[in-house]
ZAMARGU-4260 file (C-alpha; in steps of 0.2 Angstrom, whole numbers, plus 5000, padded with zeros to 4 digits):
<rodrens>
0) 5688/5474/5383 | 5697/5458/5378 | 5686/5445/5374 | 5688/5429/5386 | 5680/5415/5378
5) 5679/5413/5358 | 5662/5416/5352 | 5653/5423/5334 | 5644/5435/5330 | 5630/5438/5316
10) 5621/5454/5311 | 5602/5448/5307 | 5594/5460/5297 | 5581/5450/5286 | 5571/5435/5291
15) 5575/5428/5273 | 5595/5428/5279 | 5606/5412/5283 | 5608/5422/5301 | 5590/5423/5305
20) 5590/5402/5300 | 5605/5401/5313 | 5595/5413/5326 | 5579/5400/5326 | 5592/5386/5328
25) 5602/5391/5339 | 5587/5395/5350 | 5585/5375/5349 | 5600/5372/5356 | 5603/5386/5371
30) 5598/5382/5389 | 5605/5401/5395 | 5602/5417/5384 | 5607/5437/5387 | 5597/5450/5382
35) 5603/5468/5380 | 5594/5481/5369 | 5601/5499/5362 | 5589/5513/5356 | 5593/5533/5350
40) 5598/5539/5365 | 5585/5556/5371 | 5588/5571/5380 | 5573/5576/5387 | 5560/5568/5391
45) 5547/5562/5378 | 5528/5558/5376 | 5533/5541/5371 | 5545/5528/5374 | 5561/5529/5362
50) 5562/5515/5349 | 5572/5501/5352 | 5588/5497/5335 | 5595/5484/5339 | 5591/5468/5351
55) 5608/5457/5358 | 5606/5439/5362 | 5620/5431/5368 | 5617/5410/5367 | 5627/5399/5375
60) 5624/5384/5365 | 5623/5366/5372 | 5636/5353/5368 | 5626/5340/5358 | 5626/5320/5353
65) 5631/5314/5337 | 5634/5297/5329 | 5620/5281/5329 | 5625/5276/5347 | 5621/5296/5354
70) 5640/5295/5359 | 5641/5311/5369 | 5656/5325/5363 | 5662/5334/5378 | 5667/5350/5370
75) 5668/5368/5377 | 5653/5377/5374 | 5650/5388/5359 | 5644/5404/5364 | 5635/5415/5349
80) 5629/5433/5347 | 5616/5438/5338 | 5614/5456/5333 | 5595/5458/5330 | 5593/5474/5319
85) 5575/5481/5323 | 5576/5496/5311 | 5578/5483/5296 | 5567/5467/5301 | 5549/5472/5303
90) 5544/5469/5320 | 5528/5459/5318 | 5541/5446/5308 | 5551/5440/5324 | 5539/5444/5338
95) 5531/5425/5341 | 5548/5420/5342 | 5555/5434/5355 | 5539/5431/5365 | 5542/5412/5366
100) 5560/5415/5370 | 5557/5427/5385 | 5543/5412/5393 | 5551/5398/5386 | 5551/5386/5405
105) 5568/5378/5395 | 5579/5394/5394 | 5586/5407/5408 | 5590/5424/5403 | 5601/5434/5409
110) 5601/5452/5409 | 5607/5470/5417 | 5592/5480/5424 | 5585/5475/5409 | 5565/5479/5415
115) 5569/5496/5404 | 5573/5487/5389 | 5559/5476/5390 | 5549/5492/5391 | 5555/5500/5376
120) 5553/5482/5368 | 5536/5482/5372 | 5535/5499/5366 | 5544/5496/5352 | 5533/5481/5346
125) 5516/5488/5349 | 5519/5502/5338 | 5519/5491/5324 | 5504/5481/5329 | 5511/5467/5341
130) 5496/5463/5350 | 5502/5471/5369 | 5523/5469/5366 | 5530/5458/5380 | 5524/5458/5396
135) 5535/5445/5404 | 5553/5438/5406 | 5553/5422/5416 | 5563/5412/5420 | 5578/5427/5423
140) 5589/5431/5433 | 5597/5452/5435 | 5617/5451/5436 | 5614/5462/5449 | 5609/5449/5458
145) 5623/5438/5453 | 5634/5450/5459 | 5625/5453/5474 | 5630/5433/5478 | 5644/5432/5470
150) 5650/5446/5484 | 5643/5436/5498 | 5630/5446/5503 | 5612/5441/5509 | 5600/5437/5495
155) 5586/5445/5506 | 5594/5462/5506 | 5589/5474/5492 | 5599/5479/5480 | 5600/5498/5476
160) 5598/5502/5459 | 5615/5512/5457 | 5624/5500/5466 | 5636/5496/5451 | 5636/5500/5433
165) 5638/5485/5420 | 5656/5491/5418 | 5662/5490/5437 | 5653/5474/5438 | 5665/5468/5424
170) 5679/5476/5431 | 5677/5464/5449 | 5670/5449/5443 | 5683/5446/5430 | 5695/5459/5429
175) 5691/5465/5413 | 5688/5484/5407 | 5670/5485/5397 | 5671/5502/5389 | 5656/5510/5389
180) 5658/5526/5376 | 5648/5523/5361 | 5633/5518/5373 | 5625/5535/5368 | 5629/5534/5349
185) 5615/5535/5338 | 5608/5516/5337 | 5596/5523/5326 | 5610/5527/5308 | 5614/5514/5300
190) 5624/5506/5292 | 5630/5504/5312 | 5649/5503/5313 | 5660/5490/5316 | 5665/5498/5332
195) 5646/5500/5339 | 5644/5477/5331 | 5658/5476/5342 | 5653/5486/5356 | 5635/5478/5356
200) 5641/5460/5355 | 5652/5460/5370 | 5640/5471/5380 | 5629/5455/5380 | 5642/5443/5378
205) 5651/5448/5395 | 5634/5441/5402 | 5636/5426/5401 | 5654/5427/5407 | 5647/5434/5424
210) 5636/5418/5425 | 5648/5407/5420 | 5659/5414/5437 | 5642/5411/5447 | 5640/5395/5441
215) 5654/5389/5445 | 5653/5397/5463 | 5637/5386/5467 | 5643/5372/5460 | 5658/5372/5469
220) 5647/5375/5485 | 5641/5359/5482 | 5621/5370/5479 | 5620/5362/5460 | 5629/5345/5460
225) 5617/5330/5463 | 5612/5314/5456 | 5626/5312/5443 | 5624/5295/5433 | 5634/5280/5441
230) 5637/5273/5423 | 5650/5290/5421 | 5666/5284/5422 | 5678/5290/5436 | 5690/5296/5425
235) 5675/5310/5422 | 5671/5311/5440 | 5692/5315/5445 | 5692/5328/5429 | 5676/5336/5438
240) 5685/5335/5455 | 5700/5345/5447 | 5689/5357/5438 | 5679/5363/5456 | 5696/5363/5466
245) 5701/5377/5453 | 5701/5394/5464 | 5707/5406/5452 | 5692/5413/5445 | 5698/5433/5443
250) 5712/5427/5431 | 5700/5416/5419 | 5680/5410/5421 | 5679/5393/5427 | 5672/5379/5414
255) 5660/5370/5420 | 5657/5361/5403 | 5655/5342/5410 | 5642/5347/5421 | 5631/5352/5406
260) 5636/5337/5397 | 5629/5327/5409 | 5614/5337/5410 | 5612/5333/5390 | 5614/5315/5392
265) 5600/5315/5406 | 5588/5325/5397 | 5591/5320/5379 | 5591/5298/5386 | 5572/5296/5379
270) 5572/5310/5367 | 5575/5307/5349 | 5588/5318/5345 | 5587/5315/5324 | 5572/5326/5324
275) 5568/5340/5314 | 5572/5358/5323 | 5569/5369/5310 | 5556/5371/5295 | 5561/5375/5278
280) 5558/5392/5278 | 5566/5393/5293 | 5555/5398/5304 | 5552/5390/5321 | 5539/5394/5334
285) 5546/5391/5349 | 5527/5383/5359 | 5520/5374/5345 | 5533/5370/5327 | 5550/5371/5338
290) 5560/5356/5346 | 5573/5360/5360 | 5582/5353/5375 | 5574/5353/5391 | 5585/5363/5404
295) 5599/5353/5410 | 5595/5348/5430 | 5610/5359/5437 | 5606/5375/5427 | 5588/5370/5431
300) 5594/5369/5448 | 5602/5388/5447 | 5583/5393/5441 | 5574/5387/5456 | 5585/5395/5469
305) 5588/5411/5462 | 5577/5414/5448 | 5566/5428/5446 | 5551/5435/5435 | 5552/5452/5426
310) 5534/5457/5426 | 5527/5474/5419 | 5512/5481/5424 | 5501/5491/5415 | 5509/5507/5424
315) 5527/5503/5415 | 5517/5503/5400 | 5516/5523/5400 | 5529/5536/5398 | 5530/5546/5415
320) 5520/5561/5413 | 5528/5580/5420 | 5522/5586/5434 | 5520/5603/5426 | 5505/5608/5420
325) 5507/5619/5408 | 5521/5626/5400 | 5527/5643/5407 | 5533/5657/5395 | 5554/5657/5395
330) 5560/5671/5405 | 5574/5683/5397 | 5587/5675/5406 | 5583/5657/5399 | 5584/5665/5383
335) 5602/5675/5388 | 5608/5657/5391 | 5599/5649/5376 | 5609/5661/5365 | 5624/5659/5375
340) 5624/5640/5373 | 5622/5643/5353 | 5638/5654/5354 | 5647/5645/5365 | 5646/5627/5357
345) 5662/5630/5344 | 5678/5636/5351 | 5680/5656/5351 | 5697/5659/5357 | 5715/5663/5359
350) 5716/5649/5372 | 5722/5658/5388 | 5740/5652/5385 | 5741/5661/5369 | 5757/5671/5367
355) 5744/5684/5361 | 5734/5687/5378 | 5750/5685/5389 | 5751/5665/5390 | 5767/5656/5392
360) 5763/5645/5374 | 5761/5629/5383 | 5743/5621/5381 | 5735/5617/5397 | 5718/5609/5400
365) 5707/5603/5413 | 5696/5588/5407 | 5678/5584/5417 | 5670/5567/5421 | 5665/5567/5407
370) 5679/5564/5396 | 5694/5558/5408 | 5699/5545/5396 | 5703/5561/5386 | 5713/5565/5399
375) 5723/5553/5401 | 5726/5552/5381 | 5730/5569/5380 | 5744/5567/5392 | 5750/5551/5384
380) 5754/5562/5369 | 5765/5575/5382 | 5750/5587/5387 | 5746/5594/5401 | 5730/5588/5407
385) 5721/5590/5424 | 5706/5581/5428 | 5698/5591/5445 | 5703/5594/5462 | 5689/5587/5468
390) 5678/5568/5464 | 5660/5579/5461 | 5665/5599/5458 | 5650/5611/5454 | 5653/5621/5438
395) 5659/5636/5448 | 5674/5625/5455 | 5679/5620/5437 | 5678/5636/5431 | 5687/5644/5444
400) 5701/5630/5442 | 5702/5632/5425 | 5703/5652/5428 | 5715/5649/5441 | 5727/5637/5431
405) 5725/5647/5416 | 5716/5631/5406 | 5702/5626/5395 | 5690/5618/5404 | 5683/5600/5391
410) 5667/5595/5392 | 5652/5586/5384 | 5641/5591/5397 | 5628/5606/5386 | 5622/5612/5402
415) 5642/5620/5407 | 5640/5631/5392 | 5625/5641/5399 | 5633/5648/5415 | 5635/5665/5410
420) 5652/5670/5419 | 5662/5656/5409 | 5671/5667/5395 | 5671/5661/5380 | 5691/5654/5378
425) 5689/5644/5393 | 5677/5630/5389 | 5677/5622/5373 | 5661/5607/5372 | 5667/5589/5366
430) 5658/5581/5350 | 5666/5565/5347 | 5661/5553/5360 | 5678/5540/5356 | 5694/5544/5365
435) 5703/5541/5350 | 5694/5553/5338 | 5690/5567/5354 | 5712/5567/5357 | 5711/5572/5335
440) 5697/5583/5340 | 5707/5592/5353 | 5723/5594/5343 | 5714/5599/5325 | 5703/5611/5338
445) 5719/5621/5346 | 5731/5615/5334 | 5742/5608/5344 | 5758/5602/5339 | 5763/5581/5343
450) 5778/5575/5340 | 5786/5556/5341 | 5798/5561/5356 | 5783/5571/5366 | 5773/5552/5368
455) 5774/5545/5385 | 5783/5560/5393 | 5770/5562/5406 | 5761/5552/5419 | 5745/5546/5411
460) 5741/5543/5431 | 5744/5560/5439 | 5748/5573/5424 | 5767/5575/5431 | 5783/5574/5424
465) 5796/5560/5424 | 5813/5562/5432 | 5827/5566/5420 | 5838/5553/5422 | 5831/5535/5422
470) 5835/5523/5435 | 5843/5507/5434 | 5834/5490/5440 | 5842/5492/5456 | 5840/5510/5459
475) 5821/5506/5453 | 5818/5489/5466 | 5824/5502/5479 | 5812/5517/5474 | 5800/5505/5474
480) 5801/5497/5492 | 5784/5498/5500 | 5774/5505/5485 | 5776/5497/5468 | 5780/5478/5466
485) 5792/5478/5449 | 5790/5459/5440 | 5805/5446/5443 | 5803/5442/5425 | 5811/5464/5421
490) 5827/5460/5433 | 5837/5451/5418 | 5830/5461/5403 | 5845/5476/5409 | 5826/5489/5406
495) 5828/5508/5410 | 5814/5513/5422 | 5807/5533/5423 | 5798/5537/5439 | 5785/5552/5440
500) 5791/5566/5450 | 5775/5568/5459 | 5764/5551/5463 | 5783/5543/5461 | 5775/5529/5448
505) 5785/5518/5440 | 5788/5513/5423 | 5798/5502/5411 | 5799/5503/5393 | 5791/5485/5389
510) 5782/5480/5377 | 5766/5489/5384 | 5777/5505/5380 | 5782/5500/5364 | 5762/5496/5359
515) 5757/5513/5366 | 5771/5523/5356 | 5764/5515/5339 | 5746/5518/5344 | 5748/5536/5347
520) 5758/5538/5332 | 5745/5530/5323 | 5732/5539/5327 | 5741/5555/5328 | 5748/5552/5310
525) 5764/5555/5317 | 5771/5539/5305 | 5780/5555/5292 | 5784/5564/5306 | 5804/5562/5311
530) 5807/5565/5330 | 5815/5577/5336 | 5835/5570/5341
</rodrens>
């Protein structure tokens, strides 16, 4: 996902570290914080709750006033990320200042269906002799909800619970792409990698980009907005104006900046703003040793009308027990399919194209839900890759597609490999859970040969072919009248275009193309390799 706003981001893994000193500061400082946790993804369902690695926090930090005179800065805010890591700080360390934080009256938090992590917090904390964990997030408010607004639906209705994953939440409210793969690695390992730093930070981080939208929807309302200062000069007033007439808020989030300026200056004008914020040990108790801003009136506005309380009773406090009450003796067919699963989990073929068992030597494979991002890799590298005919096949109808088609059925679903009438050659189970390193996977697994001239010589949309002759920027506007808008800026660039012989998809070898070509040659270490002329 490209990152939208500028912002830090610091790993905290010792309460004796500069980053757990910036953590207590910048608690100081932030009126708005998102909350995300990640844990060791189970399997089954356990006795006890899973332990929680790694806490996000997501500050959006508070313009503040410097110089004698408090002159007032009007600068964008900063956003920070802090990447709590809970396997190396003992618990007991930060839990006064986690608990102040989630009832601190002067800070919202935001979060996604977050009443789980604040379970497995809780959990998480009174293992090590927290008292009774958290109980309570207030004030909060679910970007469910926000989205729930944002779409112009009534705030009465209920939400269902599966109404929208984080991802597609991302994808509408600012037309960005969250990927979502590493959300089952192992949290637990460490040292964590710089892809699942990366992953964590912006899984918090794109929080505050959803409220920032919101925001700026109420404001331009006219829900927020009220009592600004007459002494504000209306040069600011105009600027503010121009800002709330903005409407394009899918193409970048609306700042809403002088707004919580203001908000500042009103609640810092009989505060003294020189004082102390953090001891020298650094370490701040947010109710009784630590100084911050009072919520500004508009975000304290936003917490009045759509604020919520995340509670938990004593019955979240227990793992859900089975219903079964004792444990039934494995019949012979659960162990047939036990032992089949053991088998089946490497690759035991000839692959049913194999020259050997009658196949035509062309690799063909037919990718699940589960990894159609491999799909569409594969077929970026020129092979033939079907995902299934229909959105929610049963494992028969992918088998018998895979039979039919004569292709190996990929998977990382466990369960596919213990249908006993899938033959051995025809599914092969995924282990790497990046597209990146499942496409290497794939090839080291089958052996498949990549060369430099077979990338991009198939629609990563539809698995079909492209014509043979490309079309010219005229033969392309025309092949392309009622279906496909082709830019104005391509009509003087004299670009060749290829359309897919089956969905009839255009494309243009731009710089798009010429970024894909070098990152499949990358990562399919094609860079000694010399195409084929």
């Amino acid at each position: 996902m490209e990152n939208r706003n500028a912002y830090e981001t610091h790993l905290v893994s010792s309460t004796d570290s500069p980053e757990f000193t910036h953590l207590t500061r910048a608690l100081t400082r932030s009126s708005l914080v998102a909350l995300d946790a990640e844990w060791k993804p189970t399997r089954t369902r356990q006795s006890t709750f899973p332990t929680v690695s790694l806490l996000q926090l997501a500050c959006r930090l508070s313009p503040r006033l410097v110089g004698s005179s408090n002159e007032l800065l009007l600068p964008e805010e900063e956003s920070v990320v802090f990447l709590v890591d809970l396997i190396l700080i003992p618990p007991p360390s930060i839990w006064e200042l986690l608990r102040d934080l989630f009832v601190s009256p002067d800070i919202l938090k935001l979060g996604f269906r977050f009443k789980q992590d604040l379970v497995y917090l809780s959990s998480t904390f009174s293992s090590h002799g927290c008292n009774l964990g958290f109980d309570r997030v207030e004030p909060f408010l679910d970007i469910t909800s926000i989205y729930n607004h944002l779409q112009d639906k009534q705030p009465e209705r209920r939400i269902s619970k599966d109404i929208k994953s984080l991802a597609t939440i991302c994808k509408e409210v600012l037309g960005i792409s969250l990927s979502k793969e590493l959300q089952c690695s192992d949290w637990s390992v460490r040292p964590l990698t710089e892809e699942q730093r990366t992953y964590a930070a912006l899984d918090a981080h794109c929080l505050l980009d959803i409220f920032e939208v919101f925001q700026a929807k109420v404001i331009k309302e006219g829900n927020i907005i009220q009592n600004v200062p007459d002494q504000l000069s209306s040069i600011s007033i105009l600027g503010l104006k121009e800002i709330l007439e903005e409407d394009d808020l899918c193409n970048k989030i609306m700042k809403t900046g002088f707004v919580e300026a203001v908000d500042v200056l009103r609640a810092t004008a009989c505060s003294d703003v020189s004082r102390e914020i953090a001891s020298e040990e650094g370490m701040v108790m947010r109710s009784q040793h630590r100084s911050s801003l009072p919520m500004g009136e508009s975000l304290l506005n936003v917490v009045k009308k759509y604020g919520e309380k995340l509670l938990l009773e004593e019955s979240d406090k227990n793992p859900k027990k089975s219903r079964k009450k004792g444990r039934r003796r494995p019949s012979a067919s659960l162990i047939r399919k036990e032992r089949l699963l053991e088998i089946s989990d490497e690759w035991q073929g000839p692959p049913p194209w194999d020259l050997s068992v009658g196949g035509n030597g062309c690799p063909k494979f037919l990718c699940d839900v589960m990894v159609a991002g491999l799909a569409k890799h594969l077929r970026c590298v020129g092979m033939d890759a079907a995902i299934p005919c229909s959105r929610k096949p049963d494992p028969r109808e992918l088998i018998d597609q895979a039979l039919k088609e004569n292709r190996v059925l990929l998977t990382r679903d466990a369960k596919l490999l213990r249908h006993g009438y899938i033959l051995n050659n025809q599914i092969y189970r995924v282990k790497s859970l990046l597209k990146n390193e499942q496409l290497l996977e794939v090839i080291e697994t089958f052996q498949l040969k990549v060369s430099e001239d077979q990338l991009l010589s198939r629609c990563p949309k539809c698995n079909g072919r492209f014509i043979q002759k490309p079309l010219s920027t005229e033969e392309a506007v025309e092949a392309a009248k009622g279906f496909q808008r082709i830019p104005d800026c391509l009509f003087d660039k004299n670009l060749l275009f290829w359309q897919c012989m089956d969905c009839k998809q255009l494309y243009w070898e731009g710089t798009q193309y010429k970024n894909a070509i070098q990152k499949f040659i990358d990562v399919c270490n094609l860079n000694n390799i010399t195409p084929n002329l």
